[in-house]
PDB file of N, CA, C and O in Angstrom:
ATOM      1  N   UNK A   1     -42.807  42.549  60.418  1.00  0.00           N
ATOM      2  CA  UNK A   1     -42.121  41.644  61.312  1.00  0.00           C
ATOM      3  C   UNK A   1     -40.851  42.331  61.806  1.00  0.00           C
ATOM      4  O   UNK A   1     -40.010  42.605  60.951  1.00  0.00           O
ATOM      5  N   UNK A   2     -40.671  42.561  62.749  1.00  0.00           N
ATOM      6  CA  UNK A   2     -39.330  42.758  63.683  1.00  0.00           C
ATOM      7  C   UNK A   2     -38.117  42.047  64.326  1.00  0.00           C
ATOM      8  O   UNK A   2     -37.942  40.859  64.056  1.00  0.00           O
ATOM      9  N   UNK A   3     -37.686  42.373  64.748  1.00  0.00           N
ATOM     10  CA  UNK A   3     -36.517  41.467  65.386  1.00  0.00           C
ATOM     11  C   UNK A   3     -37.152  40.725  67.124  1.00  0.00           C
ATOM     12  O   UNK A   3     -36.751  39.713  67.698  1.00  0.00           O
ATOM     13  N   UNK A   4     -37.963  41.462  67.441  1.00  0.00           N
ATOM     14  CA  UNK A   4     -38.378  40.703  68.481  1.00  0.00           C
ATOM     15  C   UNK A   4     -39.162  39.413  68.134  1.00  0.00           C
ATOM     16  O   UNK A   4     -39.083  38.356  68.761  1.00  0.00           O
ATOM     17  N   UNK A   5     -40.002  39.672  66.945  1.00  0.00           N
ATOM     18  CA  UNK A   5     -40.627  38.317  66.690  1.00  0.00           C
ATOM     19  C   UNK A   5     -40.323  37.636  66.248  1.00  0.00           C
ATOM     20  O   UNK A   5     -41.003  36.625  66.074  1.00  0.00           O
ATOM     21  N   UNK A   6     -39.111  37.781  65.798  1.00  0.00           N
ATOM     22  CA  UNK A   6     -38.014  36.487  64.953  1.00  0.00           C
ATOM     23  C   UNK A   6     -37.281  35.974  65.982  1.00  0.00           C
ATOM     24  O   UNK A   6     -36.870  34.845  65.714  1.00  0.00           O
ATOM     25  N   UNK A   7     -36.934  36.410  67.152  1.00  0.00           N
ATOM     26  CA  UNK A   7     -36.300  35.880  68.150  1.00  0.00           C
ATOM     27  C   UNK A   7     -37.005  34.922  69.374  1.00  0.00           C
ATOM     28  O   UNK A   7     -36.574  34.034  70.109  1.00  0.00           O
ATOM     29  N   UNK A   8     -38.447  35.650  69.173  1.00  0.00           N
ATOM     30  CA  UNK A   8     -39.476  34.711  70.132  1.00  0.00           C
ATOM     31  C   UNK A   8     -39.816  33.793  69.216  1.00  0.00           C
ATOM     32  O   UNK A   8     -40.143  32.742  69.767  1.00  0.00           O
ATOM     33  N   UNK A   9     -39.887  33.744  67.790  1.00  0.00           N
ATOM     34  CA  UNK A   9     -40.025  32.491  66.761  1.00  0.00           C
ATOM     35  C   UNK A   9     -39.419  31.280  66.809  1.00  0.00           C
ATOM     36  O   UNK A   9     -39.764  30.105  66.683  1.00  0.00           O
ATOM     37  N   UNK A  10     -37.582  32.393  67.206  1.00  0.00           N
ATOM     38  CA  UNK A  10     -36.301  31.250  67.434  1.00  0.00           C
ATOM     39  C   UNK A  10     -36.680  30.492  68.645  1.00  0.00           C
ATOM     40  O   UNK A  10     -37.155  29.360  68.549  1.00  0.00           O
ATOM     41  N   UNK A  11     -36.544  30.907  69.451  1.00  0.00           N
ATOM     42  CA  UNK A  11     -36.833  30.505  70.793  1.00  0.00           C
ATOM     43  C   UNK A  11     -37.869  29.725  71.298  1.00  0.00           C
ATOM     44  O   UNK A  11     -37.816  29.136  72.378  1.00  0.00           O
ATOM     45  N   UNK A  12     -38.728  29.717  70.595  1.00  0.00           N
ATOM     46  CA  UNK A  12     -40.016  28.902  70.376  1.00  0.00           C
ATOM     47  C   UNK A  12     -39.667  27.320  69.855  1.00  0.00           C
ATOM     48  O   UNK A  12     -39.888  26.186  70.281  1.00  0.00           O
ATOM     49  N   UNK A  13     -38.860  28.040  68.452  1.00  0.00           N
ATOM     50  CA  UNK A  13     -38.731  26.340  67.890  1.00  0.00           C
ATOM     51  C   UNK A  13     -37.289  25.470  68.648  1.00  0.00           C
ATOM     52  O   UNK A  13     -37.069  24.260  68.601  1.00  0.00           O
ATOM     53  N   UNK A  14     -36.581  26.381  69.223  1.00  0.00           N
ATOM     54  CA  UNK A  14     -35.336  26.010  70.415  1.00  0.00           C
ATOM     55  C   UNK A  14     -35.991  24.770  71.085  1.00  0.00           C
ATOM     56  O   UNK A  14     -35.967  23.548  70.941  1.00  0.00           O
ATOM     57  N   UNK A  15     -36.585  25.683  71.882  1.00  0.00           N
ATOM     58  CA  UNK A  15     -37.862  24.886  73.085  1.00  0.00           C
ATOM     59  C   UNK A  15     -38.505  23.801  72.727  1.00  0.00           C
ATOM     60  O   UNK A  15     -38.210  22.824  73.416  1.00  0.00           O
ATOM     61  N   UNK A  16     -39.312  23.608  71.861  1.00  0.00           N
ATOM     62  CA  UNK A  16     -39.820  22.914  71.321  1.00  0.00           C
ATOM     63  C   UNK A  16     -39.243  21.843  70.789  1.00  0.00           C
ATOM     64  O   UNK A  16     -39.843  20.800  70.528  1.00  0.00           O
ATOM     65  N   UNK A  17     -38.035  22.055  70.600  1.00  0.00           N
ATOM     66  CA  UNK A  17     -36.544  20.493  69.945  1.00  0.00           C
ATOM     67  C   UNK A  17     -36.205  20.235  71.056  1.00  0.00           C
ATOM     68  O   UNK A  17     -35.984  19.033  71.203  1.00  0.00           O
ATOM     69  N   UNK A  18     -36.072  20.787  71.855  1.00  0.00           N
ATOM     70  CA  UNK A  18     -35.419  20.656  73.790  1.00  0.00           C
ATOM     71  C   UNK A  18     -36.563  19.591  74.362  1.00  0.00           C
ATOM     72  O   UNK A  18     -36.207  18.648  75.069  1.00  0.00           O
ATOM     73  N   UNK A  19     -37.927  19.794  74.020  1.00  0.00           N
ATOM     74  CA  UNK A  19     -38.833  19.302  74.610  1.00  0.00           C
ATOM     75  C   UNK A  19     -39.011  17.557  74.026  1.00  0.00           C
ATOM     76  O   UNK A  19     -39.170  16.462  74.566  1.00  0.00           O
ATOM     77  N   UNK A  20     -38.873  18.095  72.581  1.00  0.00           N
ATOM     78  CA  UNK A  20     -39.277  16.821  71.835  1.00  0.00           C
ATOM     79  C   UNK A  20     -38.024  15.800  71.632  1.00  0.00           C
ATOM     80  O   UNK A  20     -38.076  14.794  70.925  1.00  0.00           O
ATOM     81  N   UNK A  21     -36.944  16.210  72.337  1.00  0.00           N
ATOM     82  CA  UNK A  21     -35.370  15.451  72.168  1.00  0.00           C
ATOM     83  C   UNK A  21     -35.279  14.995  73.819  1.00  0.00           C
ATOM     84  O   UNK A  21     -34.311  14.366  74.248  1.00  0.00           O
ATOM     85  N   UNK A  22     -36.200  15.324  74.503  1.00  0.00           N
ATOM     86  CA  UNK A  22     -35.505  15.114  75.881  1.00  0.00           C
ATOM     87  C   UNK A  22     -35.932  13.513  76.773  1.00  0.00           C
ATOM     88  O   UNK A  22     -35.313  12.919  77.656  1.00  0.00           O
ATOM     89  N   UNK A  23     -37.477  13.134  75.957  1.00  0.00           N
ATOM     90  CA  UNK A  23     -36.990  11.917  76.376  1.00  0.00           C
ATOM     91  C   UNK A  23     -36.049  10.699  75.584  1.00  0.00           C
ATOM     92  O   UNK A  23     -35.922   9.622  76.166  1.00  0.00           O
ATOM     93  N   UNK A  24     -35.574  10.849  74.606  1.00  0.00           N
ATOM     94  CA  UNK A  24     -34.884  10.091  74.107  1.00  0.00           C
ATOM     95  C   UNK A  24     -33.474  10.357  74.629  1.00  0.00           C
ATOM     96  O   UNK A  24     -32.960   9.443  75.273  1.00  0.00           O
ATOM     97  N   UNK A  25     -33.014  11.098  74.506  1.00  0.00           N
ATOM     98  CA  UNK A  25     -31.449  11.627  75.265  1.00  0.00           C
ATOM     99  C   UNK A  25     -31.438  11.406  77.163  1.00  0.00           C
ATOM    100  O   UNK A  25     -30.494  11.061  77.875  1.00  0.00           O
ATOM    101  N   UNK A  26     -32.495  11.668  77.453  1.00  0.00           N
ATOM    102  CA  UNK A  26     -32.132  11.229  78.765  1.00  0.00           C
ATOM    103  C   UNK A  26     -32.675   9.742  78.853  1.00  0.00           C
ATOM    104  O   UNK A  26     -32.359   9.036  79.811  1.00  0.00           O
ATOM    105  N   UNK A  27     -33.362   9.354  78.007  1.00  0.00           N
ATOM    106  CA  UNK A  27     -33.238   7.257  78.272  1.00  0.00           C
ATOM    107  C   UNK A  27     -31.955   6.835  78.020  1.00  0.00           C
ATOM    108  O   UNK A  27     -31.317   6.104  78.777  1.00  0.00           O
ATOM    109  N   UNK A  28     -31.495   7.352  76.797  1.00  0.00           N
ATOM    110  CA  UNK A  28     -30.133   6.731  76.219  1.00  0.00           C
ATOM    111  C   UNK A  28     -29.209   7.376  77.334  1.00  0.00           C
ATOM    112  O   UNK A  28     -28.393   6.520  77.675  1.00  0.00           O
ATOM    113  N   UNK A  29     -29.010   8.668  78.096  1.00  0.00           N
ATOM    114  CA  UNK A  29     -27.951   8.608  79.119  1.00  0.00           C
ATOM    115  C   UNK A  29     -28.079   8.143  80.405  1.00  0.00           C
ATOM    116  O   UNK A  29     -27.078   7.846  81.057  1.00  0.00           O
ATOM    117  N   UNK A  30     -29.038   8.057  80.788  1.00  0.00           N
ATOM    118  CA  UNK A  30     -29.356   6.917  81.862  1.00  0.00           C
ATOM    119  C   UNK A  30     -29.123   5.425  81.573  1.00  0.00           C
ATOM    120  O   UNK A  30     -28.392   4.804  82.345  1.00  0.00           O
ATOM    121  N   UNK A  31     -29.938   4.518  80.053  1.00  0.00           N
ATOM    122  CA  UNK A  31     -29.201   3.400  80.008  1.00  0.00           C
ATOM    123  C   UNK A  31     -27.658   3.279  79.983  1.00  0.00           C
ATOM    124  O   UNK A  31     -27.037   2.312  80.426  1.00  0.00           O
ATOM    125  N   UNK A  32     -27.143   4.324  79.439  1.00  0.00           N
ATOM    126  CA  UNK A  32     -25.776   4.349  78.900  1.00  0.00           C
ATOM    127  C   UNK A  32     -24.841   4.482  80.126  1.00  0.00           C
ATOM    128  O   UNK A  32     -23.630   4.270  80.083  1.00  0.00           O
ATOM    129  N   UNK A  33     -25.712   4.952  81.500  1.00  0.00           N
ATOM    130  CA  UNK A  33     -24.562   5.364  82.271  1.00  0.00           C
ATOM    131  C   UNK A  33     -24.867   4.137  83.191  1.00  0.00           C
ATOM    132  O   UNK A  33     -23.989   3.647  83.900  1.00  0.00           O
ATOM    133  N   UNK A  34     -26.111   3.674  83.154  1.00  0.00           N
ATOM    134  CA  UNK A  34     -25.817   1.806  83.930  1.00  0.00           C
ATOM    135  C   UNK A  34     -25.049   1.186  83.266  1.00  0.00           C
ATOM    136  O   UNK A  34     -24.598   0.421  84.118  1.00  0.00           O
ATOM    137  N   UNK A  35     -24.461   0.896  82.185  1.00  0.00           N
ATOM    138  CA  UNK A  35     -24.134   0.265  81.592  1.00  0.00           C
ATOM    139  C   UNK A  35     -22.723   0.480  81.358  1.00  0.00           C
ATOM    140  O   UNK A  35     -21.990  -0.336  80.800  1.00  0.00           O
ATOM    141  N   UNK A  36     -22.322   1.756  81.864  1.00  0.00           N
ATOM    142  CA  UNK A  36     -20.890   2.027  81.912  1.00  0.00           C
ATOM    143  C   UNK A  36     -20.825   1.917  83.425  1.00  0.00           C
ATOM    144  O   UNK A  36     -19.704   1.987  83.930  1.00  0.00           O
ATOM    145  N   UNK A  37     -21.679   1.784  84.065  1.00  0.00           N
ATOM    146  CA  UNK A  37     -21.295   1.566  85.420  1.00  0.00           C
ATOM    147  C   UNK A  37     -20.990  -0.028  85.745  1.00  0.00           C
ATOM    148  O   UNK A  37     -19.985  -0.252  86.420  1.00  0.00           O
ATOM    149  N   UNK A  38     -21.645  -0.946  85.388  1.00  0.00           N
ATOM    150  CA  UNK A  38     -21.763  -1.976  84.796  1.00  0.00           C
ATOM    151  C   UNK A  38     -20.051  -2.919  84.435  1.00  0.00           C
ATOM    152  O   UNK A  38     -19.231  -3.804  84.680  1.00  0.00           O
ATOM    153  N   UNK A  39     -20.421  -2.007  83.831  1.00  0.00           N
ATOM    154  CA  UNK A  39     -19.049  -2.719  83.059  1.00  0.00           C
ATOM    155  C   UNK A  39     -17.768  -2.484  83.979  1.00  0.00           C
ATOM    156  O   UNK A  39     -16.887  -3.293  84.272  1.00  0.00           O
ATOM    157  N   UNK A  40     -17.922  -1.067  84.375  1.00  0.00           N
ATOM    158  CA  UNK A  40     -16.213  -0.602  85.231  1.00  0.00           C
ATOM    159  C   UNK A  40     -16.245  -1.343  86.612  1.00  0.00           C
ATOM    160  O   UNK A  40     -15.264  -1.330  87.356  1.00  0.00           O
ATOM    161  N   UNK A  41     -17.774  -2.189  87.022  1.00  0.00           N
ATOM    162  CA  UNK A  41     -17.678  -3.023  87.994  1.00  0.00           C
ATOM    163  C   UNK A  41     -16.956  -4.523  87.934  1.00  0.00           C
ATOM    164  O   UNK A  41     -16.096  -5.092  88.607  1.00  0.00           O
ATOM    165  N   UNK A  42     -17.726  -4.845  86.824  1.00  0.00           N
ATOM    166  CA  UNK A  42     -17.031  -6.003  85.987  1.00  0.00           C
ATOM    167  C   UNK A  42     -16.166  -6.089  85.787  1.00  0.00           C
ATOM    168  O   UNK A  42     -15.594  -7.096  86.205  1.00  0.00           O
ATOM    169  N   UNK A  43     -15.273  -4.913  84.845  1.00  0.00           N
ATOM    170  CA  UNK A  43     -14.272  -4.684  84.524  1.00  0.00           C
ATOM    171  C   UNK A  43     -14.284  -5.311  82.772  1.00  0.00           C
ATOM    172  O   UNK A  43     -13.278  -5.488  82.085  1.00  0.00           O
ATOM    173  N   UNK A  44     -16.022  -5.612  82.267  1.00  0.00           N
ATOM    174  CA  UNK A  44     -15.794  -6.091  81.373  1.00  0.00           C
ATOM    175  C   UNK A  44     -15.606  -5.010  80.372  1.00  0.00           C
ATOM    176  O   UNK A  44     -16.434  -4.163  80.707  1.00  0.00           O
ATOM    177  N   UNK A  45     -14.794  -4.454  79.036  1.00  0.00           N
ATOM    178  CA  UNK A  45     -14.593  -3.779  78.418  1.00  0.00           C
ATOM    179  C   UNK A  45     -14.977  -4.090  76.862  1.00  0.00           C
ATOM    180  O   UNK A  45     -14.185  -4.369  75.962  1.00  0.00           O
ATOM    181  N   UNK A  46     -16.424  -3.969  76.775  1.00  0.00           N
ATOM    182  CA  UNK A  46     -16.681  -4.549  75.251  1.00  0.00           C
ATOM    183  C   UNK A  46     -17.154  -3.136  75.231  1.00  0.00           C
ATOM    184  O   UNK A  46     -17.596  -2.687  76.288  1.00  0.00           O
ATOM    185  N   UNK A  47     -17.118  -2.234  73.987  1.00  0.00           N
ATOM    186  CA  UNK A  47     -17.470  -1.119  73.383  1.00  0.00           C
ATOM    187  C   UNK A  47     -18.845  -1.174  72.602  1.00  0.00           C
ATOM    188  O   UNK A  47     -19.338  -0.090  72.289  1.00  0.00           O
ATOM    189  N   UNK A  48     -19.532  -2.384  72.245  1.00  0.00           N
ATOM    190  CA  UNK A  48     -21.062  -2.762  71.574  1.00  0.00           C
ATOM    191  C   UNK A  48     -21.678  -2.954  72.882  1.00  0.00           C
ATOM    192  O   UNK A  48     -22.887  -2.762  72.754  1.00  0.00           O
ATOM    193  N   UNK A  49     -21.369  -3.255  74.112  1.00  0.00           N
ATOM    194  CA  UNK A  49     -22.278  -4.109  75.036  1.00  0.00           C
ATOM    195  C   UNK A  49     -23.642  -3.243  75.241  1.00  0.00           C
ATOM    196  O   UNK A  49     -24.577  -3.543  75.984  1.00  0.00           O
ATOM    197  N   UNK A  50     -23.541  -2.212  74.489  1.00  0.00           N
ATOM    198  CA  UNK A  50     -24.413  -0.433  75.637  1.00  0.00           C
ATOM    199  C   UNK A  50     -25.254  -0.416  74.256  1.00  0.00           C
ATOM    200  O   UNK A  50     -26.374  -0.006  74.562  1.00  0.00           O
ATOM    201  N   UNK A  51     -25.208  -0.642  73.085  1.00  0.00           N
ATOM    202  CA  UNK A  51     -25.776  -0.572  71.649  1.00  0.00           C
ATOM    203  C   UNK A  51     -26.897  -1.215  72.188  1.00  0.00           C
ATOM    204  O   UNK A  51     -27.432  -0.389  72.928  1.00  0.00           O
ATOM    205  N   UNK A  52     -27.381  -2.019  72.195  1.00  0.00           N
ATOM    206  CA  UNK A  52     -28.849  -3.009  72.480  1.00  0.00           C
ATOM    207  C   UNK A  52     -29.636  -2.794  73.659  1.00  0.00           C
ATOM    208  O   UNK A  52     -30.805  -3.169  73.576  1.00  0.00           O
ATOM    209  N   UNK A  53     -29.208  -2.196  74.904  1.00  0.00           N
ATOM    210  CA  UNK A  53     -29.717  -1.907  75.607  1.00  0.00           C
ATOM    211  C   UNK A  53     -30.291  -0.363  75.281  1.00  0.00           C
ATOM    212  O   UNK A  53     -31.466  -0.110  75.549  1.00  0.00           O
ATOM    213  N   UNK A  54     -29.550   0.507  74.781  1.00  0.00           N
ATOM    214  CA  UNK A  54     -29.962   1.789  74.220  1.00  0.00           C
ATOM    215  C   UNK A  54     -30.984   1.874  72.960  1.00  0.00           C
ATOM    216  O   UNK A  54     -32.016   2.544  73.004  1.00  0.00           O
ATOM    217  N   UNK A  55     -30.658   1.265  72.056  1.00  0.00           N
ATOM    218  CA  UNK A  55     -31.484   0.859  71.254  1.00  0.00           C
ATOM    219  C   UNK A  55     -33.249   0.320  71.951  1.00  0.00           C
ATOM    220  O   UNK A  55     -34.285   0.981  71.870  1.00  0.00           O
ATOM    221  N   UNK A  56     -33.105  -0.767  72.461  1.00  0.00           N
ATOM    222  CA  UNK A  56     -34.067  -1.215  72.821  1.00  0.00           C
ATOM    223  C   UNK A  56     -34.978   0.117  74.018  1.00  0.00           C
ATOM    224  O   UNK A  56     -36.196   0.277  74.094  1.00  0.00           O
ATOM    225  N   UNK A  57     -34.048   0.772  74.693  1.00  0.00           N
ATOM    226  CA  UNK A  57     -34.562   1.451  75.432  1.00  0.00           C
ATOM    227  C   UNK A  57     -35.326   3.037  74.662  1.00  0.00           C
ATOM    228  O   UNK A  57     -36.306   3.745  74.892  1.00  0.00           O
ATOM    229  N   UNK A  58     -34.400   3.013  73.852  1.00  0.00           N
ATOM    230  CA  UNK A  58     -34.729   4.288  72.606  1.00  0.00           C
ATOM    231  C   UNK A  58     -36.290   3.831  71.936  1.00  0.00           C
ATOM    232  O   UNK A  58     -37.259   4.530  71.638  1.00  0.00           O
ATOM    233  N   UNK A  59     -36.093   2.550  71.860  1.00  0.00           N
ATOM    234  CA  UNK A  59     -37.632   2.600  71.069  1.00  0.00           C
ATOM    235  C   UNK A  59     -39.037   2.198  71.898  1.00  0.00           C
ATOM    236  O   UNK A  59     -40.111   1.850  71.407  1.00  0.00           O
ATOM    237  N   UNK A  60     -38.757   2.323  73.016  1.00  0.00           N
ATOM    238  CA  UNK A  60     -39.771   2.483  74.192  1.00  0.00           C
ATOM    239  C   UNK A  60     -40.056   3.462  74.947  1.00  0.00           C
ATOM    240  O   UNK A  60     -41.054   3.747  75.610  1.00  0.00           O
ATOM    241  N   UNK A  61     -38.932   4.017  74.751  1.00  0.00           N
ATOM    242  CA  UNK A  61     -39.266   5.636  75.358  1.00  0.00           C
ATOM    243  C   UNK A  61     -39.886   6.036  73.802  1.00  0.00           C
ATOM    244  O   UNK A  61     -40.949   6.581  74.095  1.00  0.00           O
ATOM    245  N   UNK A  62     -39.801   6.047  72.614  1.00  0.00           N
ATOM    246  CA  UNK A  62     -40.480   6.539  71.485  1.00  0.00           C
ATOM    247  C   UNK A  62     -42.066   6.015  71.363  1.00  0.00           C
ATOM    248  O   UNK A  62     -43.057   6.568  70.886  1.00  0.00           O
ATOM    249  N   UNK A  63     -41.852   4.525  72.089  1.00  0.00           N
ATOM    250  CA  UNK A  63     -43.483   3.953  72.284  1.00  0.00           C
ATOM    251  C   UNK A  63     -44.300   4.791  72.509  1.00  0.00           C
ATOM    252  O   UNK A  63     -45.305   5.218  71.942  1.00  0.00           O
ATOM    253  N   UNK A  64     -43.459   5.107  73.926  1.00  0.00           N
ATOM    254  CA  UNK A  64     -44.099   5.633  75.037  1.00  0.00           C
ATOM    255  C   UNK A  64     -44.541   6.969  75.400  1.00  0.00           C
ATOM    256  O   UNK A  64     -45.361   7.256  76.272  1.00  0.00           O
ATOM    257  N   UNK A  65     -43.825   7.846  74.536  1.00  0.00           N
ATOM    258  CA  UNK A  65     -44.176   9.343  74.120  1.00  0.00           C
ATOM    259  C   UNK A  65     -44.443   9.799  72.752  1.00  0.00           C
ATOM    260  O   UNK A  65     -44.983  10.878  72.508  1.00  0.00           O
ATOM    261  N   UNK A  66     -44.034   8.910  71.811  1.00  0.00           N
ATOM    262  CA  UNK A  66     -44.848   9.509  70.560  1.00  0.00           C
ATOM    263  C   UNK A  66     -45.775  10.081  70.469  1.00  0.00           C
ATOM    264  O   UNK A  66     -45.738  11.134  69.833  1.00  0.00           O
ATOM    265  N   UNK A  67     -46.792   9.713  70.961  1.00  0.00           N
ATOM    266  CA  UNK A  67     -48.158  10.639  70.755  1.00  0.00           C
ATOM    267  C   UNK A  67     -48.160  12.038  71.486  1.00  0.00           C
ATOM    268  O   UNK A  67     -48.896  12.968  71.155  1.00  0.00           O
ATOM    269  N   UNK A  68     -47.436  12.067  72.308  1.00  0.00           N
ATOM    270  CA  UNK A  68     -47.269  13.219  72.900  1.00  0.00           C
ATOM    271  C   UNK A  68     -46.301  14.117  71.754  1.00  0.00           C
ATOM    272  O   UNK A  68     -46.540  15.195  71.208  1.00  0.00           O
ATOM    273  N   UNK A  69     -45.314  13.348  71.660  1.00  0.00           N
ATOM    274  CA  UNK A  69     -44.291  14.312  70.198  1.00  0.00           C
ATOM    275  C   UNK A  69     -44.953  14.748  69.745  1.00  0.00           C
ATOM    276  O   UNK A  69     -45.128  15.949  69.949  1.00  0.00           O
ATOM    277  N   UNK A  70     -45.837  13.951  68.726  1.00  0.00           N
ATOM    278  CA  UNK A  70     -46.458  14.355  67.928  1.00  0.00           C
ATOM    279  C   UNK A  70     -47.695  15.320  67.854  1.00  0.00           C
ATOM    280  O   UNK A  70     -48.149  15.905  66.871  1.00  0.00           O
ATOM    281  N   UNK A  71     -48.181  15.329  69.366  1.00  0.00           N
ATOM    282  CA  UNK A  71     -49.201  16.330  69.164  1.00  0.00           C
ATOM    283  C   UNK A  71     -48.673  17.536  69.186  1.00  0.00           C
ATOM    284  O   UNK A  71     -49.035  18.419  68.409  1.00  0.00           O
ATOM    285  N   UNK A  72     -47.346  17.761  70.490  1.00  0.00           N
ATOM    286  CA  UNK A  72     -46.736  18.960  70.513  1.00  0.00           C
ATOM    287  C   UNK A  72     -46.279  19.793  68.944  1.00  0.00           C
ATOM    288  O   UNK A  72     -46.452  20.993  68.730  1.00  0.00           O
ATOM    289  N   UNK A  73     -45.624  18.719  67.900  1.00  0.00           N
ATOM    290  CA  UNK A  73     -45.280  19.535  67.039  1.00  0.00           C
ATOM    291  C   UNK A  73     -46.272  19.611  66.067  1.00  0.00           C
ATOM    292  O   UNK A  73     -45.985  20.403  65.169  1.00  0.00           O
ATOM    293  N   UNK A  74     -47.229  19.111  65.961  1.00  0.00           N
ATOM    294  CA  UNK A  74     -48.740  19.411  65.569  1.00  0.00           C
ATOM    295  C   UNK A  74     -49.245  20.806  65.748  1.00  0.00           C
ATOM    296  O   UNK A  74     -49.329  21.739  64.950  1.00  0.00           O
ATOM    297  N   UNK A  75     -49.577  20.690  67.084  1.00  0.00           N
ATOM    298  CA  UNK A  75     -49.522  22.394  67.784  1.00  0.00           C
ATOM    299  C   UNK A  75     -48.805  23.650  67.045  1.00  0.00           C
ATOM    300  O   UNK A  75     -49.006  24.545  66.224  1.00  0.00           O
ATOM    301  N   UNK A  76     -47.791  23.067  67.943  1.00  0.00           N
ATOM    302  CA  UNK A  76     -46.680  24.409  66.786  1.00  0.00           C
ATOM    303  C   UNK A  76     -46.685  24.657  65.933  1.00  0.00           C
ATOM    304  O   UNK A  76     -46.572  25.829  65.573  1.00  0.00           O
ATOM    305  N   UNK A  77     -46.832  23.576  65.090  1.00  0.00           N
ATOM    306  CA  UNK A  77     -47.063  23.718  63.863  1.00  0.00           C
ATOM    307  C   UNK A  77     -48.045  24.937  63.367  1.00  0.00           C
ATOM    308  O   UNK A  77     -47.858  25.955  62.700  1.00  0.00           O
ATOM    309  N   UNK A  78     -49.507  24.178  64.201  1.00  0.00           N
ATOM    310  CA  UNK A  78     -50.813  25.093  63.349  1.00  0.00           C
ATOM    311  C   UNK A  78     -50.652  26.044  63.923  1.00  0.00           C
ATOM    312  O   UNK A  78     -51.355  26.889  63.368  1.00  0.00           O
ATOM    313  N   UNK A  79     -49.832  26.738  65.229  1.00  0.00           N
ATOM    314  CA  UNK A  79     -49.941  27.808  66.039  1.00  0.00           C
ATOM    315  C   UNK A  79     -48.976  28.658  65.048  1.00  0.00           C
ATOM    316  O   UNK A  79     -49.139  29.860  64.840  1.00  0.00           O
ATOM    317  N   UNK A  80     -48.093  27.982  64.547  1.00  0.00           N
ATOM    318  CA  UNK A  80     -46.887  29.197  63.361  1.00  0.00           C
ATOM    319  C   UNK A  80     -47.908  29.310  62.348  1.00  0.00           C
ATOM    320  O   UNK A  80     -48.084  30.430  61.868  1.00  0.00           O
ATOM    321  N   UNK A  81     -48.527  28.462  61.988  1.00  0.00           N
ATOM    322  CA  UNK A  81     -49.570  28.608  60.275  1.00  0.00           C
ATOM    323  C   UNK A  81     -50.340  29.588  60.575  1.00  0.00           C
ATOM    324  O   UNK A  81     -50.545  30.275  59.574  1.00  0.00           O
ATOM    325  N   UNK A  82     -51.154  30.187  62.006  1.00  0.00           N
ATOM    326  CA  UNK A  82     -52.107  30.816  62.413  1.00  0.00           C
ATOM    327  C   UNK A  82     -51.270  32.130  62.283  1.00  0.00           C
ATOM    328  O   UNK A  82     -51.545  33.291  61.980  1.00  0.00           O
ATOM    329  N   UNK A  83     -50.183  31.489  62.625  1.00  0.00           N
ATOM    330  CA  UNK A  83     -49.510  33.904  63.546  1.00  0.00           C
ATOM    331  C   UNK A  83     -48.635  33.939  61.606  1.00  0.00           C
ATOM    332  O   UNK A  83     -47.738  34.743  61.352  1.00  0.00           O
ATOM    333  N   UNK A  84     -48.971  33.303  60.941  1.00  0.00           N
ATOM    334  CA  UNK A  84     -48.460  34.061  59.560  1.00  0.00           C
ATOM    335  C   UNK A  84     -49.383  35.175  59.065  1.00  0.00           C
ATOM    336  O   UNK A  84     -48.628  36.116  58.823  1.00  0.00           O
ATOM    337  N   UNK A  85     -50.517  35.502  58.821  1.00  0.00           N
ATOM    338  CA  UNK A  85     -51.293  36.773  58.924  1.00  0.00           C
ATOM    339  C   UNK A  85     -50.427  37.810  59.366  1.00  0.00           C
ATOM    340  O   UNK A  85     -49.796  38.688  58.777  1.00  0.00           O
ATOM    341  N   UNK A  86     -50.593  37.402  60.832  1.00  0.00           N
ATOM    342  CA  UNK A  86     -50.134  38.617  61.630  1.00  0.00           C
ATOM    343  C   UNK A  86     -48.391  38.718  61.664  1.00  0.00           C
ATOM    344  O   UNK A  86     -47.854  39.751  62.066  1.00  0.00           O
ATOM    345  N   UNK A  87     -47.981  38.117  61.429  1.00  0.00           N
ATOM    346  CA  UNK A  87     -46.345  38.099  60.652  1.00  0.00           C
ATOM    347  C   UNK A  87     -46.242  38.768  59.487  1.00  0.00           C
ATOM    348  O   UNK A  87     -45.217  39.449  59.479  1.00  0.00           O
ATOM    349  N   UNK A  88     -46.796  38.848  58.628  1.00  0.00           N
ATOM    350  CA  UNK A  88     -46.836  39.470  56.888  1.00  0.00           C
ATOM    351  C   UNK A  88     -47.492  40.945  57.013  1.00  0.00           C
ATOM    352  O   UNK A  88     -47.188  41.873  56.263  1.00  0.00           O
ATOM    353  N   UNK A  89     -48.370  41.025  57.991  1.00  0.00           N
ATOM    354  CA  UNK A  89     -48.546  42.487  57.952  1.00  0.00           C
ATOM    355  C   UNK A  89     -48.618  43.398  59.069  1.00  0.00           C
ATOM    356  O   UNK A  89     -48.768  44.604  58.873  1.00  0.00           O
TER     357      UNK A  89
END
């Protein structure tokens, strides 16, 4: 094993957290930024008001792509279990 394949290893599992983090972080900053928009219209200033809408929105975007998560890091998974052979020698 070399330094190139420890770096395409890194970079692999980078990608792969980028992929599997991105619909949850962009639901929660999209609800989060109606909701601060929201408010600075209003002018109402409650600091919980954005908790329940994020929440609720967090676990529908998780509905809604889980199976996809999960196959992706499935994949990776058996695709790192496969290239260990050829990693060890």
């Amino acid at each position: 094993m070399n330094d190139t394949t420890i770096i395409e290893l890194g970079v692999q599992a980078m990608l792969i957290t980028a992929k599997l983090a991105a619909p949850i972080l962009l639901t929660a900053l999209v609800i989060g930024f109606g909701i601060s928009l929201f408010q600075s219209v209003t002018q109402i200033q409650e600091a919980t008001l954005s908790f329940v809408p994020k929440a609720i929105g967090i676990g529908v975007a998780l509905l809604l792509t889980g199976s996809w998560m999960v196959h992706e890091i499935i994949s990776f998974t058996s695709d790192l279990y496969q290239k260990i052979p050829s990693l060890l020698g």
